[in-house]
N, C-alpha and C positions, 0 to 999 in steps of 0.2 A: 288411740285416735285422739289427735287435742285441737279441740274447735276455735282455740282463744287463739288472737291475731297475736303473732310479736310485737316487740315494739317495733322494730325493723318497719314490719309492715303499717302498725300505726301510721310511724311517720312516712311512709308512704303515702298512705289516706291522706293526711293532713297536707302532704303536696301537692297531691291530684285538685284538693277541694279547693284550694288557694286556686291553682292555675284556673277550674272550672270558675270558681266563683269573680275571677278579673279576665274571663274570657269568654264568657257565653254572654253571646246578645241578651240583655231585657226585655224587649219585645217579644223575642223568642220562650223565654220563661215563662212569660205573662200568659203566653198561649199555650204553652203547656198545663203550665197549674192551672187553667182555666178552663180545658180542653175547648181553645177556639180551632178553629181551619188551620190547618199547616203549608203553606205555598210552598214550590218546588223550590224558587228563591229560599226559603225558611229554611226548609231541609238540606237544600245544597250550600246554604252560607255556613251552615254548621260544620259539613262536611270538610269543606276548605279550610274554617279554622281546623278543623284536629288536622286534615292534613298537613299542613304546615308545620305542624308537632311533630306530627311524623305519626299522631296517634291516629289516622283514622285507620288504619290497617291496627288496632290496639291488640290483637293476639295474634298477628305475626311473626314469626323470628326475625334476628337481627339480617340474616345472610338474606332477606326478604325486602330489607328496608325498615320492617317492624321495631319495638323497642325492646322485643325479646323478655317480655316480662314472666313471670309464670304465673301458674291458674289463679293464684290467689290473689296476686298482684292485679291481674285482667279483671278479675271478680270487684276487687275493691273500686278499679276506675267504674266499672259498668255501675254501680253502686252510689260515687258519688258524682256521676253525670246526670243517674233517675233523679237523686234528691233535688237535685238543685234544678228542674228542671229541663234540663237539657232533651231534645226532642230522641225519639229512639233514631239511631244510626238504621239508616234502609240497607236489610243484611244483604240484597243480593247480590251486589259485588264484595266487597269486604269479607263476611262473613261465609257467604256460602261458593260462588265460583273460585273468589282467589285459592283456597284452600282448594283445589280441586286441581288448578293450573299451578297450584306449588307442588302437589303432591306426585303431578300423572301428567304435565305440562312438559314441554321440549325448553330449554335453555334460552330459545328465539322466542316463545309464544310468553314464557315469563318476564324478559325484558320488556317481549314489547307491549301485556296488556297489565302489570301490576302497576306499573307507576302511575298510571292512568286510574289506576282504583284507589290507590294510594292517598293523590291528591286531592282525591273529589269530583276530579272534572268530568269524568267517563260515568255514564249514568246506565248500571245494566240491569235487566230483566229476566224473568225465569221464563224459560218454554217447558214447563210440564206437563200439567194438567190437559188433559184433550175433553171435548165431547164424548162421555162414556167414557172415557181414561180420566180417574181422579186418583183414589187410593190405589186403584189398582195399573198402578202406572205400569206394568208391564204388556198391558194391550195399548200401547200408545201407535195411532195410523202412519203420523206426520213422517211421508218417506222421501229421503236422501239418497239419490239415486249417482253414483260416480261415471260421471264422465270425463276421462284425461287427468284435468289437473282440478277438477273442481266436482263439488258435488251441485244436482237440480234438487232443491227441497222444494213440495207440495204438502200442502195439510193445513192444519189450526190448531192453534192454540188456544185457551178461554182461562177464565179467573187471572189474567196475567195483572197484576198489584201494579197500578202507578206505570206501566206500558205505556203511557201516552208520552212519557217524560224519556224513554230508553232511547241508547243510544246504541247499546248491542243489546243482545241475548242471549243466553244459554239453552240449548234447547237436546231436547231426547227425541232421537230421529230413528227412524225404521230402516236399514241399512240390508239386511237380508230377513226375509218373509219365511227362508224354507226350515227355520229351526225352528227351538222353543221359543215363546216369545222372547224371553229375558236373554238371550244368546245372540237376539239379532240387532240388537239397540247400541246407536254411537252417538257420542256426547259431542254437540257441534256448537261452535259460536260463529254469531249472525251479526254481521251489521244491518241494523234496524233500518238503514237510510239506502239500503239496497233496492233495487228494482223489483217490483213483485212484490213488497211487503205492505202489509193494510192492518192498521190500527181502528177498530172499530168501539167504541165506547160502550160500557155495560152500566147505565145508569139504575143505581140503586134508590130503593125507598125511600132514602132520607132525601133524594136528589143527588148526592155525592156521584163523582166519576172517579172513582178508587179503583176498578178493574176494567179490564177489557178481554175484546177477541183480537184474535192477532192469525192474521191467514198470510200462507205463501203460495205465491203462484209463479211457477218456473224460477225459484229464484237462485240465481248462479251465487256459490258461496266457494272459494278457493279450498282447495284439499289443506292448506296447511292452517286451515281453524279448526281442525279435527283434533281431539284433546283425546291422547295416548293411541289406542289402536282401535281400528273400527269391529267394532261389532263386541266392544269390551264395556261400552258405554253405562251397562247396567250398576257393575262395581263400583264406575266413579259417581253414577246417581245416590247408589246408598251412602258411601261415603260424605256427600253433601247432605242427605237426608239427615244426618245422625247432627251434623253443627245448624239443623234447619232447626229440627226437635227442641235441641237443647235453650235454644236461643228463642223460641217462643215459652218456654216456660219462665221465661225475666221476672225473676223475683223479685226484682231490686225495683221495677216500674211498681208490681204488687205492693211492695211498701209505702211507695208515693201516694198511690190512688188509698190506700187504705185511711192514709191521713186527710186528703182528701175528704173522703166517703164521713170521715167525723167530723167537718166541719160544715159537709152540707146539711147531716144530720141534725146540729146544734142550731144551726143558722133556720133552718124547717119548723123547729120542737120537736122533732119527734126524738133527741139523744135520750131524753128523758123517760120515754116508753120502756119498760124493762125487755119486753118481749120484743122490739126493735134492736134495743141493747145487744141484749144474749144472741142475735144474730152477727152481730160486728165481733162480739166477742171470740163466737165460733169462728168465723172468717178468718181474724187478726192469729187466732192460733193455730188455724193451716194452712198462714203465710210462714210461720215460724216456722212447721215445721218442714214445708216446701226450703226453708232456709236452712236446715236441718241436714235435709238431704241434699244441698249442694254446698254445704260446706265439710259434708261427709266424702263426697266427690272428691273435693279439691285437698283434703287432707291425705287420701288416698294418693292422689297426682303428685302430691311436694314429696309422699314420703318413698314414691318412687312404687307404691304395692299397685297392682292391679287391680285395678277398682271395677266393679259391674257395670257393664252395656246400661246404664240408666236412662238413657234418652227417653225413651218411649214414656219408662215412668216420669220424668219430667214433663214432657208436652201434655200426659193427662192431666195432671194434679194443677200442674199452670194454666190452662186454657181452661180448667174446670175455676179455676181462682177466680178467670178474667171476667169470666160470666158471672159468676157471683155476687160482685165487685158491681157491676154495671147493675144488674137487677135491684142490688140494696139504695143505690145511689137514685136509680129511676124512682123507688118506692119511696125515698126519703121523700124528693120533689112532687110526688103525687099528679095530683091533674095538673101542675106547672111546669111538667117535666113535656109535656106536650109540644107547645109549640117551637118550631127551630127554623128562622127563616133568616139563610145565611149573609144576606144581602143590609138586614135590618143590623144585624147583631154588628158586623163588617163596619157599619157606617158610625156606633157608636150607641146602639139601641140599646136602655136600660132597664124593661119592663113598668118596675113598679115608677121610677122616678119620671119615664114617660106618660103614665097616668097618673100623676099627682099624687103619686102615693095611695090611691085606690086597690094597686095589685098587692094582694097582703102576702106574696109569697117573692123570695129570691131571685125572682127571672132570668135576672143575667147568667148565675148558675144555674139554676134550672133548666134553662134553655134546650143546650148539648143531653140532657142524660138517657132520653127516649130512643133517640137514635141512635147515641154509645150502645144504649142496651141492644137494641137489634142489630145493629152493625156487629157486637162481639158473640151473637152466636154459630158466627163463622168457624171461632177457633176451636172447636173439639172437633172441626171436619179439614181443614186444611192442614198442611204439613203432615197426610197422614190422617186419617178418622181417629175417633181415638176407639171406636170398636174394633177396627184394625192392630192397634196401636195393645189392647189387651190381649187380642190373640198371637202379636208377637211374644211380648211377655210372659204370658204362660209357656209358650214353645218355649222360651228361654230356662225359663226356672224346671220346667214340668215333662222338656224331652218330647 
């Protein structure tokens, strides 16, 4: 197993960083390494430049439209898109449905919805998670009933990410009641702008409208959104699940935020604590070695060996990072980590320099990191618990 890049790929890097570095908005950067607000403008003018490259589908194959790179290749753009900034690509069409409609999709459903994810313009959402159905997605109610040429779906969806902005969705629907659960479930895509559909907003602590409920009522959806065979839906959900896993363990944002986390630390005083230290220290060395393991992955992939089902262990040890990451940053800022009032910060609000230099702390950074910290103890439960997420594992390794 050989962990070191070629040169091949160096100079790979070195093109990606060029292109990123004379192609990602500034403003957009600023707000990243800043952790300001992201607008759906924000995220979708990103989206469009990569499209245009052809990159936003960036682990696509070629006969897809994609640039046909390999893992490593993919590894390294994701890599220098975190450093420099660039906002995380929003995985649910890219990342997680296209792959699903390349893999299980009819010839006509991939013409006619990849170019549309391709370029950015098609903005999709997940239907997963139900009331009572989280990890345990196979008691999912949401039922899809066929009639002629179309199916009637009734139910709800909840925690649906940035749902206010969708323009489809993916959704796991209940197709036949009289089997196992897992036997009766087919994987449907919805236009959002359909009759009967209600987007209802789940405002969070910080204020943030980052999720919602999402109900159907009578809603006519044509039989040929139905992705492979009905009632096969379960298969193509884990197969999604496994590029959902993977892709929340981003090691490469980890490294970002790590740099980060030492400059708010230096900027605070507290870099100099030792026993603050030795916590960074710890962190920075179970990003390595969460890097470790994915470039044990990827060496695996190039050399063509079959490498371990690792997802699950990805999404623990990343999602376990992200909260860590967030808790150290919240601590550096102390009680200045406090307040975050979006409207203030938006307009150009500096803390200490709007009181005369009275606020002896950071504010402008400070601001974000309270509500990072709570906003990110989502990830050990979403995509997957990760208590779930151990007891596949052991199944895996332990039989």
């Amino acid at each position: 197993m050989d962990l070191n890049f070629t040169a091949e790929e160096l100079a790979f890097r070195a093109e990606i960083r060029d292109w990123v570095r004379a192609n990602l908005p500034a403003d957009i950067s600023h707000k990243v390494h800043n952790a300001l607000r992201l607008s759906k403008d924000d995220l979708q003018r990103w989206a469009k430049i990569l499209g245009k490259k052809g990159w936003h589908g960036w682990a696509w194959p070629k006969q897809f439209g994609g640039p046909g790179w390999n893992a490593v290749q993919r590894h390294l753009f994701e890599e220098e898109c975190a450093l420099a900034g660039a906002p995380r690509v929003v995985p649910f069409g890219p990342v997680m449905v296209a792959p699903v409609i390349m893999a299980f999709g009819s010839p006509e459903q991939q013409q006619r919805f990849l170019p549309g994810i391709m370029s950015g313009d098609v903005w999709w959402s997940q239907g997963y998670s139900e009331p009572g159905s989280g990890s345990d997605l196979a008691s999912v109610k949401t039922r899809a009933e066929r009639r002629g040429d179309k199916y009637i779906v009734n139910g709800q969806k909840t925690w649906t990410t940035l749902g206010q902005y969708g323009d489809w969705i993916f959704c796991l629907v209940r197709t036949d009641t009289t089997v196992k659960p897992q036997a009766g479930i087919s994987f449907l895509l919805i236009d959002m702008k359909s009759p009967g559909v209600t987007v209802r907003p789940i405002i969070m602590l910080d204020g943030e409208h980052e999720v919602n409920e999402v109900f159907f009522d009578n809603v006519e959806v044509p039989a040929e959104n139905l992705i492979g065979e009905e009632n096969k839906g379960w298969t193509y959900a884990k197969y999604l699940l496994a590029h959902e896993r993977t892709n929340i363990a981003d090691v490469n944002r980890a490294k970002r935020e790590l740099e980060r986390l030492k400059r708010i630390a230096k900027t605070e005083g507290v870099y100099d604590d030792l026993r603050f230290r030795d916590q960074i220290a710890l962190l920075e060395v179970d990003i390595v070695a969460l890097e470790m393991m994915v470039l044990r992955v990827l060496s695996a992939e190039k050399s063509g060996k079959q490498s371990l089902d690792v997802a699950g262990l990805l999404k623990i040890r990343g999602s376990e990072i992200q909260q860590r990451y967030a808790e150290l940053m919240m601590l550096a800022g102390g009680p200045f980590s406090t307040p975050y009032i979006h409207e203030a910060m938006e307009a150009g609000w500096q803390g200490d320099q709007a009181l005369g230099g009275l606020w002896p702390g950071g504010a402008a950074h400070c601001a974000p990191l309270a509500s990072h910290y709570f906003n990110y103890r989502k990830t050990t439960i979403y995509g997957g618990s990760n208590e779930v997420q151990r007891n596949i594992v052991a199944q895996t390794l332990l039989g």
